[in-house]
N, CA and C of each residue as an Amber inpcrd file, in Angstrom:
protein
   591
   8.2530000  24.6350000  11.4250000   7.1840000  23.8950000  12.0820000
   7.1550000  24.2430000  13.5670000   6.2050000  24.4350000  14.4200000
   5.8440000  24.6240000  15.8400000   6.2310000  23.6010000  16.7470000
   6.2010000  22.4840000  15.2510000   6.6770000  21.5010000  17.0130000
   7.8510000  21.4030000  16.5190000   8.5890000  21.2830000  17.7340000
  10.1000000  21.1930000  17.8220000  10.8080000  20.0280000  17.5490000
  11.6920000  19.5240000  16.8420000  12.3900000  18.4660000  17.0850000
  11.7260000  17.0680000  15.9450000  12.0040000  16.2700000  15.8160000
  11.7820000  15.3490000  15.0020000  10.3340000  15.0820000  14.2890000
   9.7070000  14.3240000  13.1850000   8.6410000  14.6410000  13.4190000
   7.6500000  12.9520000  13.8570000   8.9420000  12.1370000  14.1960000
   8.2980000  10.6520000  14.9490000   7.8150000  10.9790000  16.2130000
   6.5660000  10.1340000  15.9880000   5.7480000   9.9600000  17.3940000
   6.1600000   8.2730000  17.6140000   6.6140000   8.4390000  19.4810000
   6.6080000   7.1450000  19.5000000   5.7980000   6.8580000  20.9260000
   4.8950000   5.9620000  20.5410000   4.2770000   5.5680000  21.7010000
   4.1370000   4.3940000  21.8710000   3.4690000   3.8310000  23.3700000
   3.2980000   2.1890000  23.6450000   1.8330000   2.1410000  23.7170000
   1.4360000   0.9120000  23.5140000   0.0160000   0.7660000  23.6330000
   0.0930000  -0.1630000  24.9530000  -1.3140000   0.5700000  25.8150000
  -1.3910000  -0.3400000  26.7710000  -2.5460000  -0.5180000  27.3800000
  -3.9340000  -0.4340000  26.2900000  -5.0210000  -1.3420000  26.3500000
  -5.6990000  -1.0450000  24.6060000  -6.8180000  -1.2770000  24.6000000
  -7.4070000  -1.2060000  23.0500000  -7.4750000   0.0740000  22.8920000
  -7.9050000   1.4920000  23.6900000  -7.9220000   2.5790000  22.9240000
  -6.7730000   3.6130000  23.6090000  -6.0690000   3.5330000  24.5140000
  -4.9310000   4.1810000  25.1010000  -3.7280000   3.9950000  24.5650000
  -2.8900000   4.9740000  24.6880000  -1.0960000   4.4960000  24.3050000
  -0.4170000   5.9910000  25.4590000   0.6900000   5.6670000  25.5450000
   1.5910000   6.0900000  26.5510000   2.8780000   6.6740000  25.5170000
   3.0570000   8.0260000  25.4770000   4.1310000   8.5340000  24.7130000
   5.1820000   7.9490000  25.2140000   6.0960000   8.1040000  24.4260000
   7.4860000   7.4140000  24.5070000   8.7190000   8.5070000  24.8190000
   8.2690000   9.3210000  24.0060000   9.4600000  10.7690000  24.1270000
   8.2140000  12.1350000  24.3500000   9.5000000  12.8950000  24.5810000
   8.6030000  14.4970000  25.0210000   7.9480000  14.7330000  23.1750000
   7.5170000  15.8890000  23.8450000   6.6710000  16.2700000  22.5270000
   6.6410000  17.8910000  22.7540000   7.5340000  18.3720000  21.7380000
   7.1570000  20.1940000  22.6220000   6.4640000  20.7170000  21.1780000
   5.7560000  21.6590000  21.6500000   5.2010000  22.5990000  20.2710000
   5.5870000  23.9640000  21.1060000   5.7870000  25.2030000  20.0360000
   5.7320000  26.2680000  20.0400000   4.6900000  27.0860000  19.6540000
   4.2030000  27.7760000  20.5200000   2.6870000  28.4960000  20.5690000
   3.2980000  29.6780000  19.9380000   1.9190000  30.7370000  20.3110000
   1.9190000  32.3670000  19.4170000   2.7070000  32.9670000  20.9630000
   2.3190000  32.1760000  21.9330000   2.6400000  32.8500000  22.8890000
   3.1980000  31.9640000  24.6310000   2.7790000  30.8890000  24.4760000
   3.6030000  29.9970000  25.4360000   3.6580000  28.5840000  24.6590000
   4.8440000  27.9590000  25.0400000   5.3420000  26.5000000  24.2140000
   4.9440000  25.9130000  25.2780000   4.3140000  24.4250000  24.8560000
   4.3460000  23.8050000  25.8950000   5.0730000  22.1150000  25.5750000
   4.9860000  21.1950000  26.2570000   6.0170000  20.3480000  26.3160000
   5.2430000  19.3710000  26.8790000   4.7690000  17.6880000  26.2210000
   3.8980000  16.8070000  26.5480000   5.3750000  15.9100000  26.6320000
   5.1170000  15.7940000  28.0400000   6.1350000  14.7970000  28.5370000
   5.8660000  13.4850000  28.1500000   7.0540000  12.9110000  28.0750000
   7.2760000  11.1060000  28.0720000   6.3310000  10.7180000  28.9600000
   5.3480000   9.6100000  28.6170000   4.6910000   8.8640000  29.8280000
   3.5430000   9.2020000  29.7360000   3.0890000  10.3740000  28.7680000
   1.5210000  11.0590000  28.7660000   0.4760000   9.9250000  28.0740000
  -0.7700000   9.8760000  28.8580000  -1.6930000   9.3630000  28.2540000
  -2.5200000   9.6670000  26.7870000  -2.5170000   9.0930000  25.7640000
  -3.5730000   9.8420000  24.7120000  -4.2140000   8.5460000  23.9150000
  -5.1510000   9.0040000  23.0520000  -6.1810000   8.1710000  22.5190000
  -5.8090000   8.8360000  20.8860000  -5.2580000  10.1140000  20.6790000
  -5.0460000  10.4070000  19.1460000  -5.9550000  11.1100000  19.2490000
  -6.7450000  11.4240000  17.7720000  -8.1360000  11.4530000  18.0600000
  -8.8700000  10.9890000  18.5020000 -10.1940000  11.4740000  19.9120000
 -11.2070000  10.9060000  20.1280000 -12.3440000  10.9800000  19.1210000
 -11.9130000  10.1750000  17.8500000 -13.2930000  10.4750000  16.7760000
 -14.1080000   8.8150000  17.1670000 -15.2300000   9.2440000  17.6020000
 -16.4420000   8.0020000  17.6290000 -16.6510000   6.9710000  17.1970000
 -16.2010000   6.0780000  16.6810000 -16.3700000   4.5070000  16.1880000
 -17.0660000   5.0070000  14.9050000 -18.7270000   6.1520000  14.6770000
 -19.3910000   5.7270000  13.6010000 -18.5820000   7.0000000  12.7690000
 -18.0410000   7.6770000  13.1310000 -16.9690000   8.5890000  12.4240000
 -15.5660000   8.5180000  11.9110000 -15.1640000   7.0110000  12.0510000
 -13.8010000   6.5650000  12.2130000 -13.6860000   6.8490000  10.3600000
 -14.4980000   6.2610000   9.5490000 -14.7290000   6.1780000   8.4600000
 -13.8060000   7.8010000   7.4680000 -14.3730000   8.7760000   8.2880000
 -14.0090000  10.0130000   7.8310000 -13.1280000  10.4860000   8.3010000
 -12.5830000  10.7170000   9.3840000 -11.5350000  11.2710000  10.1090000
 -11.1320000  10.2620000  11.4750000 -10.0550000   9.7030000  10.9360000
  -9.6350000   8.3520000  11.9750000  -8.8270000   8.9220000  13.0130000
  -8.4680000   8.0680000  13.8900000  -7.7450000   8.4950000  15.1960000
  -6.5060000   9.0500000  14.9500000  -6.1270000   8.8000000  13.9210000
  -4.8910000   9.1740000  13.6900000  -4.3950000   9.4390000  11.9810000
  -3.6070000  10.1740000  12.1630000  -3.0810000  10.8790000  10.5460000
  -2.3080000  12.0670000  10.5720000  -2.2890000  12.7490000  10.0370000
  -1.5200000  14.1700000  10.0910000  -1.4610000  15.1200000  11.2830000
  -2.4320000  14.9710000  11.8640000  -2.9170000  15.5220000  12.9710000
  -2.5050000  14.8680000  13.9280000  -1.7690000  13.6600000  13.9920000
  -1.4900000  12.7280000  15.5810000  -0.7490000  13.8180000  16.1780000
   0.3190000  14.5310000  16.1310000   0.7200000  15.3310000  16.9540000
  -0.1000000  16.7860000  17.7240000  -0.6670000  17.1300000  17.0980000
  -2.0540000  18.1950000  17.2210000  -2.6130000  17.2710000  18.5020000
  -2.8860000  16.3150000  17.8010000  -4.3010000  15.4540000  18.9600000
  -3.8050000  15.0990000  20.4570000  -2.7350000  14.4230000  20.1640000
  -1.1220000  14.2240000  21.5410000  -1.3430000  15.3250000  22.2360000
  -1.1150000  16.7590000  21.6740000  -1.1230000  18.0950000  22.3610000
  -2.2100000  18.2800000  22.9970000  -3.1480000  18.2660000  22.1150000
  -4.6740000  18.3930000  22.6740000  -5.0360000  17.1840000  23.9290000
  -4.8900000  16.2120000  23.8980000  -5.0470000  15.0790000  25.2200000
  -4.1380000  16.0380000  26.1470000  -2.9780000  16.1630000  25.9600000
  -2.3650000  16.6990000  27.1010000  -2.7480000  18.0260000  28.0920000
  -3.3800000  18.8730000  26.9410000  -3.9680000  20.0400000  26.8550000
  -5.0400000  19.8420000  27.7070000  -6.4260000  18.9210000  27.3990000
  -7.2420000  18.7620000  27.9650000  -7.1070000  17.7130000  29.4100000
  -6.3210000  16.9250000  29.8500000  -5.6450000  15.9240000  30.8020000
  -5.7730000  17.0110000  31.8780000  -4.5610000  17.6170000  31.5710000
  -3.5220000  18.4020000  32.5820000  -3.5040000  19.6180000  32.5550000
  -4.0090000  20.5830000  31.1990000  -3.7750000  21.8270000  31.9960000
  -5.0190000  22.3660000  32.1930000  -6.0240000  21.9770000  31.1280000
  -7.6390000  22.4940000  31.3470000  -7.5840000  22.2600000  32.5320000
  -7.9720000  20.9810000  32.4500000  -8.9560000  20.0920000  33.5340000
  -8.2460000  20.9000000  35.3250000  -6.5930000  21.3390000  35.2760000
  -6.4720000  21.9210000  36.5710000  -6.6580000  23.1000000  36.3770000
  -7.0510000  23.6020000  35.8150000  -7.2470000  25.1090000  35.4860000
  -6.2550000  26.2110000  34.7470000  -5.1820000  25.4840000  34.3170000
  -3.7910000  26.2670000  33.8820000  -4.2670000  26.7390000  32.6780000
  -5.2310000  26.2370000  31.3260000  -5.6230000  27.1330000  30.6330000
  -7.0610000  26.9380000  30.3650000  -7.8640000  27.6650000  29.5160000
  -9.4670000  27.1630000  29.5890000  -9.3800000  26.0810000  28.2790000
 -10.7440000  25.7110000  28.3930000 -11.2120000  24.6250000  27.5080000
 -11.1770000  25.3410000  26.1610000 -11.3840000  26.7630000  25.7100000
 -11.5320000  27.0340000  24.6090000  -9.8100000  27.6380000  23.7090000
  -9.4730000  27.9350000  25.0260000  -7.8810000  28.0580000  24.6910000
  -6.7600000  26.8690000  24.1670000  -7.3580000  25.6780000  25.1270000
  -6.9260000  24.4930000  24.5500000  -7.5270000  24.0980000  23.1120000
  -8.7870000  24.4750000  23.2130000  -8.9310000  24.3260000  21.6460000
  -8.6900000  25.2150000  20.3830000  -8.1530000  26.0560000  20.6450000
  -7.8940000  26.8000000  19.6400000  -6.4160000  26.6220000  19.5470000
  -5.5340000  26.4090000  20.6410000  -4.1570000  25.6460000  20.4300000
  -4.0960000  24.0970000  19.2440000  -5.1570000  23.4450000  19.2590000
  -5.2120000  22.0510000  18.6940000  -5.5230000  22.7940000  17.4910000
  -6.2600000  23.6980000  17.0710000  -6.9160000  24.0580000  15.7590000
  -5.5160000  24.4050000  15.0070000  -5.0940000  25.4310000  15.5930000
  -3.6030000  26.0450000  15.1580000  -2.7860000  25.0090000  14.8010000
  -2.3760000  24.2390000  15.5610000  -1.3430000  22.6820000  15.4760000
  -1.6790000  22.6080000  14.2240000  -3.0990000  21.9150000  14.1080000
  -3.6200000  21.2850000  12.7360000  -3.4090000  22.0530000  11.8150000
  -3.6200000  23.2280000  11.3060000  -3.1700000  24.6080000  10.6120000
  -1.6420000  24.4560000  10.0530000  -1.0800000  24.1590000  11.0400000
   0.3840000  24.4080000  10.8990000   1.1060000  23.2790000  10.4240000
   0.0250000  21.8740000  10.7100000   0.5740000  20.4190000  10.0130000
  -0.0610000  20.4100000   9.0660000  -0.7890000  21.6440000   8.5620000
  -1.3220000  21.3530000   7.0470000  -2.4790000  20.1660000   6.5850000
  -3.2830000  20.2240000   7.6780000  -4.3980000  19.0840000   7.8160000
  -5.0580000  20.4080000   6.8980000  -6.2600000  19.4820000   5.7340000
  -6.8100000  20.1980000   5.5040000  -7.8110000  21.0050000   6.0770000
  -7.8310000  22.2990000   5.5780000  -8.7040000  23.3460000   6.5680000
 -10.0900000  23.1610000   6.9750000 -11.0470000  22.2970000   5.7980000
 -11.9830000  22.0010000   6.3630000 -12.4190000  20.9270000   7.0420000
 -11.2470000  19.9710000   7.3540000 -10.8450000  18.7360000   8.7840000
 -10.8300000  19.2690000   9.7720000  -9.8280000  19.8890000  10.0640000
  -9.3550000  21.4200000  11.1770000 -10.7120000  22.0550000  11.4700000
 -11.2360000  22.3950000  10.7420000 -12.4700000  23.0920000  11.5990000
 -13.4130000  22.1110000  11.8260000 -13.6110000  20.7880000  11.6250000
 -14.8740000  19.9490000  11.8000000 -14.0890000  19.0190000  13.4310000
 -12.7680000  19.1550000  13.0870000 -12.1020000  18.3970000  14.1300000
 -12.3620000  19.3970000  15.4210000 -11.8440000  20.5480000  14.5550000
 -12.0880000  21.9540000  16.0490000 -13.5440000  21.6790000  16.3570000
 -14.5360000  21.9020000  15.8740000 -15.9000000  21.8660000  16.1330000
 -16.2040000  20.8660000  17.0970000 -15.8930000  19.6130000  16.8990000
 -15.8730000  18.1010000  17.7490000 -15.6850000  18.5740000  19.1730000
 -14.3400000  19.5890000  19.4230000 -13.7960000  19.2480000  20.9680000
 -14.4320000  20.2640000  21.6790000 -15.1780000  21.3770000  20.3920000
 -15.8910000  22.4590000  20.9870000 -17.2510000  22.0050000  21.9690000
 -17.8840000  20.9380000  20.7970000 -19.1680000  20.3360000  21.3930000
 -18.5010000  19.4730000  22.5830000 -17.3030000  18.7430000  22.6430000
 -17.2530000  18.1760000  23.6380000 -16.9230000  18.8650000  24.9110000
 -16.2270000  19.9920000  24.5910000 -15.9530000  20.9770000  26.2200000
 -17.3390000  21.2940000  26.8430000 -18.4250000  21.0190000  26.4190000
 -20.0290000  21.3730000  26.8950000 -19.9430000  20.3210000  28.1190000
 -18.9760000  19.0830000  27.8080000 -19.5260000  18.4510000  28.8390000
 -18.1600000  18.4500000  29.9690000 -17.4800000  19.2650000  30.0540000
 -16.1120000  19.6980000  31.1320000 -17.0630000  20.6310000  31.5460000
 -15.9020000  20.7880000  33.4510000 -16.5240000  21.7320000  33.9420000
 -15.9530000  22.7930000  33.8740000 -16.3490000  23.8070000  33.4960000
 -15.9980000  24.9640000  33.1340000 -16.1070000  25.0210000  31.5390000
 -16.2610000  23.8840000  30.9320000 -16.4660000  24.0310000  29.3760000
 -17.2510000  24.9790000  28.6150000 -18.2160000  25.8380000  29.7350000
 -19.0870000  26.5600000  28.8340000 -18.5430000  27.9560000  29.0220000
 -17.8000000  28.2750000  29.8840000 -16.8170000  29.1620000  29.4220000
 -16.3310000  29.9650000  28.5350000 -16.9260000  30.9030000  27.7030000
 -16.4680000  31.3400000  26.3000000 -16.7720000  30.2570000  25.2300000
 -17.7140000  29.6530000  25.5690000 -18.3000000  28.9820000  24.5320000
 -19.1350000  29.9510000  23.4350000 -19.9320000  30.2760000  24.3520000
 -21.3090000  31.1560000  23.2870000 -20.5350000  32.3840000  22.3060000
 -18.7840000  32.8240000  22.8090000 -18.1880000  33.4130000  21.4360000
 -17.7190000  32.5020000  20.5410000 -17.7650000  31.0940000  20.8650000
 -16.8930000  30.7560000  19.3480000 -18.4260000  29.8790000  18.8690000
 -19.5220000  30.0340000  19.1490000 -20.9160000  28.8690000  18.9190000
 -21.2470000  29.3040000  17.3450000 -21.1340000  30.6190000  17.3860000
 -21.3970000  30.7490000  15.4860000 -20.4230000  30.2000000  14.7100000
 -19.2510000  30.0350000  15.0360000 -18.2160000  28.9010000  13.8280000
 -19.0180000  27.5770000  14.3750000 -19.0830000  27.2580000  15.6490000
 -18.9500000  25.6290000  15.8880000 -20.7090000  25.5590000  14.8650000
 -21.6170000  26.0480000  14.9410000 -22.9440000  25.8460000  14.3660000
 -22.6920000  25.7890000  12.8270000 -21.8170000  26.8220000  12.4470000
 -21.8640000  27.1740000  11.2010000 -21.1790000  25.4280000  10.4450000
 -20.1660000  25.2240000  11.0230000 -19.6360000  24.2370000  10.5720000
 -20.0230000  22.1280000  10.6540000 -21.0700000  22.9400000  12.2670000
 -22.2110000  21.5820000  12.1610000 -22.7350000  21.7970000  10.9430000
 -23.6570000  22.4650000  10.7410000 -24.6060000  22.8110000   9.1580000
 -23.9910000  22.2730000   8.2830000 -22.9560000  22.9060000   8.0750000
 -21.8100000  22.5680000   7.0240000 -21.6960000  20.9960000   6.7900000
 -20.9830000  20.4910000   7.7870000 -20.9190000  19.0470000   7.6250000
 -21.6640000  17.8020000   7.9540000 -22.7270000  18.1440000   8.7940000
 -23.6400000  17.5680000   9.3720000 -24.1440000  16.5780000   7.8370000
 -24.6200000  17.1240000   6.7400000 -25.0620000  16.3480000   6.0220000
 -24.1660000  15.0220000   5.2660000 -22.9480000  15.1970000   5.7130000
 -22.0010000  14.5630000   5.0920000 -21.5990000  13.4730000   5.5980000
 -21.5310000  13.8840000   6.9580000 -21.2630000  12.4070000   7.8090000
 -22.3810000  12.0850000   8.4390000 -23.4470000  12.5850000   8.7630000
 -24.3700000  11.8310000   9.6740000 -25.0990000  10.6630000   9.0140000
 -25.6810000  10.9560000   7.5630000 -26.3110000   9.7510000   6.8980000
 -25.4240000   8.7160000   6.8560000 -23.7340000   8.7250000   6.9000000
 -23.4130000   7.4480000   6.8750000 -22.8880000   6.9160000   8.2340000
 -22.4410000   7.8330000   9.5140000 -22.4310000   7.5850000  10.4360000
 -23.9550000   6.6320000  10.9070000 -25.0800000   7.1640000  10.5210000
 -26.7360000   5.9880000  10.9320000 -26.0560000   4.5980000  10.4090000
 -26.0410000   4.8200000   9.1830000 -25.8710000   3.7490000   8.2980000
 -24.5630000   2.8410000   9.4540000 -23.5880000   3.3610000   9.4980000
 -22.4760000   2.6200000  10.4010000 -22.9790000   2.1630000  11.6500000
 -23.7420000   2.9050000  12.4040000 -23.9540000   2.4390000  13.9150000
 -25.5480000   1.6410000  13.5510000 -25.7420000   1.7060000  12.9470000
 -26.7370000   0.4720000  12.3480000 -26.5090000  -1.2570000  12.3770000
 -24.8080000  -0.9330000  11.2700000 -24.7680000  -2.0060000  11.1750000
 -23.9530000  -2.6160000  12.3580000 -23.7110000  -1.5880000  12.9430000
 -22.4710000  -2.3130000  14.2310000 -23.5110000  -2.8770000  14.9720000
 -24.8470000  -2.2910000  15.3290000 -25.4950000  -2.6920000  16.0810000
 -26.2700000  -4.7550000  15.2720000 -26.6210000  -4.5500000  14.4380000
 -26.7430000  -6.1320000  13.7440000 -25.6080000  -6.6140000  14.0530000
 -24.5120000  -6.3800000  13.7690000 -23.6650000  -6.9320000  13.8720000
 -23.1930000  -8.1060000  15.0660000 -23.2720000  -6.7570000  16.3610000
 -23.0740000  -7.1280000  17.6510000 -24.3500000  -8.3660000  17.7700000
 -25.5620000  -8.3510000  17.5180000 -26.5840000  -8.9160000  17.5050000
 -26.3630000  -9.8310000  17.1360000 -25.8870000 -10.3280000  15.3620000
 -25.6980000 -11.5990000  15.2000000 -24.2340000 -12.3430000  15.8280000
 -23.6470000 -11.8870000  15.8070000 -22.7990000 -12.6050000  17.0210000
 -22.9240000 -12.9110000  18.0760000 -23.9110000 -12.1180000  19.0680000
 -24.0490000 -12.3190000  20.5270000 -25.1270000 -13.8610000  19.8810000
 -25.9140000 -14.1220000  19.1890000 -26.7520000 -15.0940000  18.5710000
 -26.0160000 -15.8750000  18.5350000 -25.0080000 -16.1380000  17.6970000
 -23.5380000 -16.8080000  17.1580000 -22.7170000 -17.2410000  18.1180000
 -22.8000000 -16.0890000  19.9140000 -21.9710000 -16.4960000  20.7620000
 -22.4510000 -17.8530000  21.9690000 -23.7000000 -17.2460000  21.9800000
 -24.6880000 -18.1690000  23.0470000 -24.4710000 -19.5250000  23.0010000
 -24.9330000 -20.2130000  21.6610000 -24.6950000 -21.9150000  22.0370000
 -23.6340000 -21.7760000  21.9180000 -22.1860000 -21.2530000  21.7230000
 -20.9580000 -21.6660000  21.6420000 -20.6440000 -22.0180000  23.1500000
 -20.8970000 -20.7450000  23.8550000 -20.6660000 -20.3940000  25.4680000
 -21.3850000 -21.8280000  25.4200000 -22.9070000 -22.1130000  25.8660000
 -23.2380000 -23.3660000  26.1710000 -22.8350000 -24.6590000  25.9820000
 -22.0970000 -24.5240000  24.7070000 -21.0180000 -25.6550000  24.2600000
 -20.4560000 -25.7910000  25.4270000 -19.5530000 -24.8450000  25.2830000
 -18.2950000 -24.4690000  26.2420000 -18.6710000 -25.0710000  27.5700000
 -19.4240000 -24.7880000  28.1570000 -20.2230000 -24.7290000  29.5960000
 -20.3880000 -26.5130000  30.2230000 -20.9860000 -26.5370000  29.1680000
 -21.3930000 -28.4880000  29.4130000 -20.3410000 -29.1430000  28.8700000
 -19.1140000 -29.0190000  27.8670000 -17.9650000 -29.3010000  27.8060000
 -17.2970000 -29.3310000  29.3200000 -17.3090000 -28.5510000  29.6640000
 -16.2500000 -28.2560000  31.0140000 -16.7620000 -28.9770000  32.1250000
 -18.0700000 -29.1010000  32.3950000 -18.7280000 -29.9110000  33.5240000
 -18.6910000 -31.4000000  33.0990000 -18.6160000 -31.7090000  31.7790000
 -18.7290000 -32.9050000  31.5140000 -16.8860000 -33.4410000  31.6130000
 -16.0020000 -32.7940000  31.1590000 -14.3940000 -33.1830000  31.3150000
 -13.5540000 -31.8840000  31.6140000 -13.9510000 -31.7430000  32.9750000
 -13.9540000 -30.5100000  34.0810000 -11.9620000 -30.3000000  33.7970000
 -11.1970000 -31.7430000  33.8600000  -9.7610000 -31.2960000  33.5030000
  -9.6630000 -31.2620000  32.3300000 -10.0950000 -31.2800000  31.2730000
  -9.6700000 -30.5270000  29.7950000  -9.7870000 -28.9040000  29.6600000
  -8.4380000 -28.8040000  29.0810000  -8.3600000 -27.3350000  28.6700000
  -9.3760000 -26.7420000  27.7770000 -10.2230000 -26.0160000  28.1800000
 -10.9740000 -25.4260000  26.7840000 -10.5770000 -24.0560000  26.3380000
 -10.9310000 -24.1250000  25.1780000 -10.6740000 -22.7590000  24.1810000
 -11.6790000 -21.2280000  25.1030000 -11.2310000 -20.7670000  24.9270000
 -11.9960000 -19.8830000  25.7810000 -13.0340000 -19.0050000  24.7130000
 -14.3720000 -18.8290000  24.9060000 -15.3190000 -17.9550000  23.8400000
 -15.5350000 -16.5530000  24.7520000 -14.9570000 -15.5310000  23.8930000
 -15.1110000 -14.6690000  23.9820000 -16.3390000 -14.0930000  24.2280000
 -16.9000000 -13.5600000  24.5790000 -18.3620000 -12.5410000  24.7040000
 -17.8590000 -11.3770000  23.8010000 -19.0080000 -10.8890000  22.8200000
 -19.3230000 -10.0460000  22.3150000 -18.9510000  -8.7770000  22.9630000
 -18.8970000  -7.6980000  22.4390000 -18.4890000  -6.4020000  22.9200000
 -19.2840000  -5.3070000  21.9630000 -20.2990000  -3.8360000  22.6680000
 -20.4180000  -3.1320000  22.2270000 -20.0740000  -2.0330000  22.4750000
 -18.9490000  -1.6850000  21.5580000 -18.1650000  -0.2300000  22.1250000
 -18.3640000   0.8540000  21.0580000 -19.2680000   2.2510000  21.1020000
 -18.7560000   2.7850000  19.9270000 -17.2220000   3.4180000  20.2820000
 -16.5550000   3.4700000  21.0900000 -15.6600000   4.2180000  21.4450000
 -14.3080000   3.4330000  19.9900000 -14.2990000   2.2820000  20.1310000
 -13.4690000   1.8340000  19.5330000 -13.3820000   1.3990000  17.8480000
 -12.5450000   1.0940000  17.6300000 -12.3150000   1.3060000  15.5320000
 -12.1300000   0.1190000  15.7610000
């Protein structure tokens, strides 16, 4: 295996979509190893709230994805390697943890479309755009009809609750002015995030 050393990931969580590694993390490349120190920021996969369904933040690939945050954090983003190099390091990972091959390329495809929006992301883009297209085509029909369907209902969702939240809050509100020293329960406000599962 490429990555070196045990195969536990241990991390801390320290808000709803962040966690903080716990130990190093080294992988061995074709041609430089690199080494995601203790303390690194990652999210796992950044897969979209209406995509969580198909390929979740995490699975076989958490170590791939660890690499790849670190990859894209710290060495893209200062220039130590490009955006497409980092992604073809994450593709390989996945390869080598035996994610299936056609995850690996829809996952590769994801960070391809997302380096469009780094600077320098377009960078050797337009040589790898016939896989990343080929493999939109490919899967596009598979997840997008139920991705609508998902961010559909998140959106009712959020709707009937924010409905659901209003007279509560107003409860709440004229409760507190009316017996200003009683403890009240606190009502949450609604939240629309697709970022989060």
């Amino acid at each position: 295996m490429p990555f070196i050393g045990g195969a536990d990931v241990i991390v801390k969580q320290y808000d709803d979509q962040n966690w903080k590694t716990q130990q190093e993390l080294s992988y061995e490349g074709k041609i430089q190893n690199w080494t995601v120190p203790s303390e690194t920021d990652t999210d796992f996969a950044s897969v979209p709230r209406v995509f969580v369904w198909f390929l979740p933040r995490y699975g076989r690939y958490t170590r791939a994805a660890i690499l790849h945050d670190y990859l894209w954090r710290t060495q893209a983003a200062d220039g130590r390697i490009s955006w497409i190099d980092a992604d073809a390091v994450f593709r390989r990972a996945m390869r080598e943890l035996e994610v299936p091959f056609l995850r690996w390329w829809m996952m590769w495809t994801a960070v391809r479309w997302a380096a469009l929006t780094k600077p320098q992301g377009m960078a050797g883009w337009w040589r790898e755009s016939w896989r990343v297209l080929l493999v939109t085509l490919i899967a596009a029909p598979f997840v997008i009809p139920p991705a609508v369907v998902i961010f559909a209902s998140l959106v009712l969702f959020w709707v009937l609750e924010t409905i659901l939240w209003v007279p509560l809050k107003l409860v709440s509100l004229i409760r507190s002015k009316a017996a200003p020293r009683e403890p009240l329960k606190e009502v949450n406000a609604p939240t629309f995030d697709l970022k989060m599962s």
